[in-house]
N, C-alpha and C positions, 0 to 999 in steps of 0.2 A: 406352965410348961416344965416337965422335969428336964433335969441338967444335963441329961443326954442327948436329949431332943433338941436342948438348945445350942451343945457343942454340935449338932450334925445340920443347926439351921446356919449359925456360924461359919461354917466350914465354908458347904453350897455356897452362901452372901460373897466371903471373899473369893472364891471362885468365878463366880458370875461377875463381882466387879473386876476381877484380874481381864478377862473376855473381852468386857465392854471395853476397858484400857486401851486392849490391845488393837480392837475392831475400830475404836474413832479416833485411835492418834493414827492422821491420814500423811498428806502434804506439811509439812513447815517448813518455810524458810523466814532466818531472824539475823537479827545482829545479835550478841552475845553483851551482858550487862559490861564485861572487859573493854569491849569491841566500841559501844557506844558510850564508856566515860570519856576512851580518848578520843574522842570525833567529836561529842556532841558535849561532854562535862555531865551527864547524867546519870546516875546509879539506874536501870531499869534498863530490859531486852526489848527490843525494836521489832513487829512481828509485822513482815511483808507480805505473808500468808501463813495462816492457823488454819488448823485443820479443814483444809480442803476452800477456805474463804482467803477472798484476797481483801487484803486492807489497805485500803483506797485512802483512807486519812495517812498512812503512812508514805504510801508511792508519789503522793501530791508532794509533797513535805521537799524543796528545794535545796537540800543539807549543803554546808558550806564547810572544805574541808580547809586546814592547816597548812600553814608552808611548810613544817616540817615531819608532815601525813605522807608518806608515800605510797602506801598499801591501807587497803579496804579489806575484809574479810567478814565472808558468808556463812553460817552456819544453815546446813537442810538437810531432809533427810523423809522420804516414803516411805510407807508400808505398802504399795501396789504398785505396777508399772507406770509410770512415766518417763518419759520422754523431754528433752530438750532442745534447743537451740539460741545460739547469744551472739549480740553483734555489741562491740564496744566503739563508742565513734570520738573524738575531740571536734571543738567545735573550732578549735583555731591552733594548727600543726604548727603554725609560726611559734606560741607560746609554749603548747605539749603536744608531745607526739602520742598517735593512739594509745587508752591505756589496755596493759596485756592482764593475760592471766593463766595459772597455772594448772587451769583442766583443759581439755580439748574444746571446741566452742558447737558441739554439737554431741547427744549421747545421751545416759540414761541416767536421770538423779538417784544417786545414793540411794540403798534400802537401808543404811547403818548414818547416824550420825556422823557430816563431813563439814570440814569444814575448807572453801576454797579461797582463792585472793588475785583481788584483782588489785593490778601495779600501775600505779600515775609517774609519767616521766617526762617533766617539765625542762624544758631546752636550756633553760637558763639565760635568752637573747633579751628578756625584757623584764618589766615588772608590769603583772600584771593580773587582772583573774580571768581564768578561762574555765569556762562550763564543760561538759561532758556526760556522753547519755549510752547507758548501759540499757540493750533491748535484751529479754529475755520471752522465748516461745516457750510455753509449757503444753504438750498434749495431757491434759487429766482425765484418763482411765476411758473416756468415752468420744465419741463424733463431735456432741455438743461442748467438749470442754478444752476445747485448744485455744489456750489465754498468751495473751501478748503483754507482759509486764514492763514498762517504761520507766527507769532511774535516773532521774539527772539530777548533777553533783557539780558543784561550782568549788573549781579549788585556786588560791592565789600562788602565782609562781611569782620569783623574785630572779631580779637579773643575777646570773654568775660571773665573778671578776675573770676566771679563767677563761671565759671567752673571750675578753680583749688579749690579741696577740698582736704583738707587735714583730714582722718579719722583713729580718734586713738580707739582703742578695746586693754585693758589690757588683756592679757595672762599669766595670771600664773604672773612667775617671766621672763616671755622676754618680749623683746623690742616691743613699738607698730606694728603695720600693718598699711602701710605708702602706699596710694593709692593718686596721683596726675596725675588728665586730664589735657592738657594742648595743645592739638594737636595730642597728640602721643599715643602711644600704652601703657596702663597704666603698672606702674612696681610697683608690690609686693613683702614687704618683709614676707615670710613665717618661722616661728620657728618650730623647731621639737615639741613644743608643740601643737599646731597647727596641724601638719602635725595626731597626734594622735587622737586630736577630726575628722579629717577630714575623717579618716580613719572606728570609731567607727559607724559614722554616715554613712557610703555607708553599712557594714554588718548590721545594720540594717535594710536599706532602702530596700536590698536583701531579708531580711528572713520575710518582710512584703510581700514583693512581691510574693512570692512561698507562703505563707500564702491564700493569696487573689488569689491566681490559683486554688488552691487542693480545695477552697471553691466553686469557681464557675462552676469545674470539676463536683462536687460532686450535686449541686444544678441542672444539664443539664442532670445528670444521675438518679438523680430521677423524673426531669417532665420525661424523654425519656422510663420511666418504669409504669410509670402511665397512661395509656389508658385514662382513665375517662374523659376526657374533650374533646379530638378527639372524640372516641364513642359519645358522646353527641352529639356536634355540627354536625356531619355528619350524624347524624338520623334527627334532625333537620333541615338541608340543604333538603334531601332527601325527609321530608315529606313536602315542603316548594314547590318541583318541585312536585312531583305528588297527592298532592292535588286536587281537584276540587275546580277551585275558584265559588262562589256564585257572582250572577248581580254586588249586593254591593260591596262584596271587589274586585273586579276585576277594580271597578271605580273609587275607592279607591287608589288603585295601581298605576296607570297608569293616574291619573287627571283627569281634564274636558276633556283635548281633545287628552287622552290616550296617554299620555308622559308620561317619567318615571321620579318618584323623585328624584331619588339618586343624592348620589354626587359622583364628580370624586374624588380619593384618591388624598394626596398633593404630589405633585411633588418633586422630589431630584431636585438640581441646585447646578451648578457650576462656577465659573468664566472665563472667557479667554478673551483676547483681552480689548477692552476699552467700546463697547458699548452693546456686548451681551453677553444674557449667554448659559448653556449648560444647561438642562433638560426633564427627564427621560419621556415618554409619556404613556408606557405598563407596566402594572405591569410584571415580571420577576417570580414571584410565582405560583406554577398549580393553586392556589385559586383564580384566576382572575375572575372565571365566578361565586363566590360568590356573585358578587356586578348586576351580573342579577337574581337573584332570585325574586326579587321586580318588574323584569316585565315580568317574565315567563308566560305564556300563554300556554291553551291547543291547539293541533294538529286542534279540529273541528272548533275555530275562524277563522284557517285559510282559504282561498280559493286561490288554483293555478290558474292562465287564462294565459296568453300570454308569449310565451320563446322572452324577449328582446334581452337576452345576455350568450353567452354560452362558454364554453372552456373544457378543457380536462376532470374538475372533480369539475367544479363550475357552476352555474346555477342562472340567474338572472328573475325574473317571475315581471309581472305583476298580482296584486291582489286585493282579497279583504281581509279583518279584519272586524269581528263583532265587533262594537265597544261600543253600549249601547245596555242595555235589561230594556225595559218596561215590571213588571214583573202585572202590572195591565190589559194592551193590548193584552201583550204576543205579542211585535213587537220586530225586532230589526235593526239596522243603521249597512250598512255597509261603510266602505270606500276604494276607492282605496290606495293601497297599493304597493310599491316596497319590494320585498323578494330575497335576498340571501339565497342559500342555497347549496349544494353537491348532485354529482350524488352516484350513489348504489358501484361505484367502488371505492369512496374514503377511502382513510386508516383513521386509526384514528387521527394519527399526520395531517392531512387536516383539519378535523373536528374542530381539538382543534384550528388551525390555525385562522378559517374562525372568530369563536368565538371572539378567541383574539383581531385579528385586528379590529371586528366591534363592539366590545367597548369599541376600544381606544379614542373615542371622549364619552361617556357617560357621563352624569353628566354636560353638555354644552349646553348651552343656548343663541341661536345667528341667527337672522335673516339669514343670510348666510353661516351658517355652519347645517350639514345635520348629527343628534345624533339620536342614535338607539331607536324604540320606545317600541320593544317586542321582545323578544325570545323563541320558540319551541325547546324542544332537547327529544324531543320523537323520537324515529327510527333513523332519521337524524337530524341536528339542524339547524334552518330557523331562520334569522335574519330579522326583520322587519324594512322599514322606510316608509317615508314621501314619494308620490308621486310625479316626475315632471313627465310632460307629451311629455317635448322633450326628456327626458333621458341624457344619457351620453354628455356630452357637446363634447369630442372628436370626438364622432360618427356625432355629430348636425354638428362639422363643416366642417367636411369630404363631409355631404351629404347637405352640404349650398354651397359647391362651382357652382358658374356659369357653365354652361353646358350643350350639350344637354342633353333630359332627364329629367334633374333639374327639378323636382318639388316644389321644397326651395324660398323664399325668398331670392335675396340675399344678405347677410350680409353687413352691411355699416361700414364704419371704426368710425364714432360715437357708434354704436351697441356694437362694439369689444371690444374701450375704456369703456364703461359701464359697461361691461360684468369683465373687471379687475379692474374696482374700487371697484366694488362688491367682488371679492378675496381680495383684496387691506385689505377691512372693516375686512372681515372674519381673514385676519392670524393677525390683528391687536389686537382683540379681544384674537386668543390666545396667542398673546406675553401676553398679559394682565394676563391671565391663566398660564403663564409660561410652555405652550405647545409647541412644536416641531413637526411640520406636520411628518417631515422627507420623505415623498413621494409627492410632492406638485406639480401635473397635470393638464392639461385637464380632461384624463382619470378619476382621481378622482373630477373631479364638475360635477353636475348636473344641467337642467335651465328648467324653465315651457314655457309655450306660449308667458307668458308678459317678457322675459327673466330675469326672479327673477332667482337668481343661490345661489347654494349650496354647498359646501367645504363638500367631505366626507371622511371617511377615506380609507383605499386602501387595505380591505378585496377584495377577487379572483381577482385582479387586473393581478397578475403575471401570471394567470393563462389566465384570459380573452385577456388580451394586453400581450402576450409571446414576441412580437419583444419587446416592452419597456424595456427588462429587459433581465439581462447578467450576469452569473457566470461567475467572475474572478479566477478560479482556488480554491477556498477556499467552497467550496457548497455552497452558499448563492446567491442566485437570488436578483439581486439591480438595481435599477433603473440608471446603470452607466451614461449615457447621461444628465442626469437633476441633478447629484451630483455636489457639490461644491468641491474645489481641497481638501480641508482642508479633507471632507468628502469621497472621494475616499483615499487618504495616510493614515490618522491617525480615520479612523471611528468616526469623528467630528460632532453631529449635535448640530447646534444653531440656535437663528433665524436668525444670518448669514446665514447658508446655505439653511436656508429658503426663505433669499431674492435671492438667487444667483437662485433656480429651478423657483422662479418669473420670473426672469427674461428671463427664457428659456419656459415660461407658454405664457409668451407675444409672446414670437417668434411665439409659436403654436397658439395663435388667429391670429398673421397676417399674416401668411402661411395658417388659415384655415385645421389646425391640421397634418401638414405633420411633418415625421420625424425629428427632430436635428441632428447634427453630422453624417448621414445619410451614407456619405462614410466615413467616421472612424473606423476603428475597438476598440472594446471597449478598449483591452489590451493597448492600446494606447493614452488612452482619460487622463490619469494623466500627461505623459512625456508632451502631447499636451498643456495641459491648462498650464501647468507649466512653458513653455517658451515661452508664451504668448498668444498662436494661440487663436482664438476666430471666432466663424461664424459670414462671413460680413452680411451687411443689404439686408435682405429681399429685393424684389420687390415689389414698391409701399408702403413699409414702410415709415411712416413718419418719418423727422429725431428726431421729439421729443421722437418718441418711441423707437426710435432704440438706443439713445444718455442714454435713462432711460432704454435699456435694457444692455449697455455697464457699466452703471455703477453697476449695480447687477451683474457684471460680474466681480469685482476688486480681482485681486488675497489675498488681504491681505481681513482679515474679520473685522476690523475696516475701513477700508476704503468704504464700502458696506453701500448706504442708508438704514435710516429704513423705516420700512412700513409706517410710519406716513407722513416721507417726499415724498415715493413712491406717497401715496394718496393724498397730496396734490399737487403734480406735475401732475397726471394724472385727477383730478377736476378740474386744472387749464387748462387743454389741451383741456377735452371735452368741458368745457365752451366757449372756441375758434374755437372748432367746431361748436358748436353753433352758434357761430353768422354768417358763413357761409354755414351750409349744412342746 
């Protein structure tokens, strides 16, 4: 080979190995050779995961820390998206309290070399060793690789002198009040003097207390005798709906492109489990329909055309909405419109129903979620939205199946994936909102022609899809089949159980909208899930999707990805579709 030829084979060689370098250093996380002298006495790096492998001999590995160790520290670092989430637990608060640490306990690993730390903070009440277990969720790059890594570290605390206190308080003429921690259950001495201020101070604290009752007794019986403020605001409500609005305010109202301003009222929350919460979505007050007065509309804006979708005592039209008025032309723009509304035999409790639930999403703002634009409650009351042109996404998939007959296109399994990254984005946004789908379907999205899709909320749903939906003996029609366990036992919703109907949403795109649990009986769908049963994979199911519908399926609701990890496993999937379809 002349020496040209070999400087330009050279060259390429280290090029191509600089590539490969850069293409397989994936996932690490390690202790640092610094990091594991003073832990372990070792000169060598401790590797928890090497590129993209977890190491199983190391996570086993029971390490025992130092009494005078107070910090751990993490070295990691990606070349691809991941994802995480960490729970740090003590196993005895008495000896240490949780240990902390100085990233957030949910977010994205590093793409740069980082190094974090996690802090042990021993009470100093005893002498003792207390263990402790660092959980770490990794979503890796795909459906199939959301890893659950388990640290547990046993470290020795030593009692602190500072914690024996010795506190004197003169009484009178006795003897101090002699209180010493020391490990133990503190012992006081009490004097009958003592025992008398202790005594003066509870009748007190009593006759303040009946004080402060008979006041606010008193204060609830004079608003409840006072009209004046109800009478107002309800003449006010009242002339607020039958008004006639003028071009102007009516454009006013409703924006440029006849959306409403309001906002949603703030949500109650609660706590449960490690990574989600609990929060309220409907207001629970008959004043719920106060907060549509701002898009009330009269009966002639509207225009009925086409019955899409019908049921016992619900009614879903295609329409139009006048939506501007040139009052110099004397023209006006209509647009298509989708309307909910009732048939003439609905009762009232229907009415207030339909109401309700269609603006439980109001005051939301989100490419893929589908918020109410208008409401009519003259005669009957008609809920307005936003147009798609294929409608109901359950119906679209039903009548996408291959077939004779089939008119449809049909649906590709990149299409599918798309179609849930788009829910994906939607329940993402109201985790954000600290919203609660609580009915999270097919039946509820809508999609247009370019399949842009919509999350709505699940007014005449029960009424339109009757098979979806099952009284458990209790009168209350629920969407049992698409409940999480937590949420059929204990009426639990979170966005736990919002990822768990995702995960039965997927099933319905890759079945192409056929039933769940289909031979089940509903009364039976609790004992089921609860001893483990689950529906196997689909036909023609990919296993990435079925492995990321199994894990939306995990009985416990900490153990359940979030939407965020959902979404990036499902970007990660279609982009692999990609490079093959």
């Amino acid at each position: 080979m002349e020496p040209k030829d070999r400087w330009k084979f050279c060259v390429k060689l280290w090029i191509f190995l600089l590539l490969f370098a850069g293409v397989s250093a994936q996932m690490n996380m390690y202790m640092t050779k610094t990091e594991v002298a003073k832990v372990m006495g070792m000169k060598a790096e401790l590797y928890y995961i090497r590129d993209d492998l977890v190491q199983e001999a190391a996570l086993k590995y029971d390490m025992a820390i130092k009494t005078d160790i107070n910090s751990l520290y993490f070295n990691w670092r990606t070349q691809r998206q991941v994802f995480y989430s960490m729970s740090l637990k003590s196993e005895n608060l008495w000896l240490m309290s949780n240990p902390g640490t100085n990233i957030t306990l949910d977010g994205e690993v590093p793409r740069t070399e980082t190094t974090f730390e996690v802090t042990l903070h021993c009470t100093g009440k005893e002498t003792s060793e207390v263990g402790f277990t660092m959980q770490l969720n990794l979503t890796l790059f795909s459906a199939k690789n959301i890893t659950s890594l388990n640290f547990r570290r046993r470290k020795t605390c030593i009692i602190d002198e500072s914690q024996k206190i010795l506190l004197q308080t003169p009484l009178a003429e006795d003897k101090p009040v002699e209180v010493i921690f020391a490990g133990k259950q503190p012992t006081k001495t009490v004097t009958s003097t003592s025992m008398f201020y202790i005594a003066v101070g509870v009748v007190c604290g009593v006759i303040l207390l009946l004080v402060m009752l008979v006041a606010l007794v008193h204060v609830r019986s004079i608003k409840s005798a006072d009209p004046a403020s109800e009478t107002s605001s309800s003449r006010s409500a009242h002339k607020t709906v039958t008004k006639k609005p003028s071009p102007n305010s009516y454009t006013k109202a409703n924006g440029v492109n006849g959306h409403a301003n309001g906002s949603a009222g703030k949500p109650h929350n609660g706590y449960i489990g490690l990574h989600h919460q609990i929060y309220k979505t409907i207001p629970e007050t008959p004043d719920y329909t106060e907060k549509l007065h701002t898009i009330t509309i009269e009966r002639s804006l509207i225009t009925l055309e086409d019955l899409l979708l019908e049921g016992t005592f619900g009614r879903v039209y295609q329409g139009k909405l006048l939506t501007t008025i040139d009052d110099e032309e004397e023209t006006a723009t209509e647009k298509d419109v989708l309307i909910k509304t009732v048939s003439d035999q609905a009762s009232e409790s229907q009415k207030k129903l339909l109401l309700k639930e269609s603006c439980s999403l109001h005051g939301l703002s989100h490419r893929n979620i589908l918020t109410i634009m208008n409401v009519c409650m003259e005669t009957k009351p008609m809920t307005v939205f936003a147009f798609m042109n294929l409608g109901n996404l359950k119906q679209f998939l039903r009548n996408g199946r291959v077939g004779p007959g089939d008119t449809h296109q049909s649906i590709s399994t990149k299409d599918l994936v798309q179609l849930a990254i788009q829910i994906s984005h939607g329940m993402m946004y109201l985790g954000k909102r600290k919203v609660v789908h609580k009915d999270l379907a097919t039946r509820n999205c809508v999609i247009d022609e370019d399949y842009n899709l919509k999350i709505t909320d699940n007014a005449l749903s029960r009424d339109i899809f009757p098979g979806d939906y099952h009284c458990l003996g209790d009168n209350e029609n629920r969407p049992v089949k698409w409940m999480a366990i937590e949420s059929l036992l204990d009426k639990k919703f979170t966005a736990a159980s919002d990822v768990w109907a995702f995960g039965i949403l997927i099933w319905e795109l890759v079945t192409l909208g056929q039933t769940p649990y289909a031979d089940l009986d509903p009364f039976e769908m609790a004992s089921y899930l609860k001893s483990g049963y689950r529906m196997p994979q689909p036909q023609n199911c990919p296993d990435e999707l079925f492995s990321l519908m199994a894990c939306c399926w995990a009985l416990l609701p900490t153990d359940r990805p979030k939407f965020t990890q959902l979404c990036a496993a499902l970007t990660d999937f279609h982009r692999a579709l990609g490079i093959y379809i």
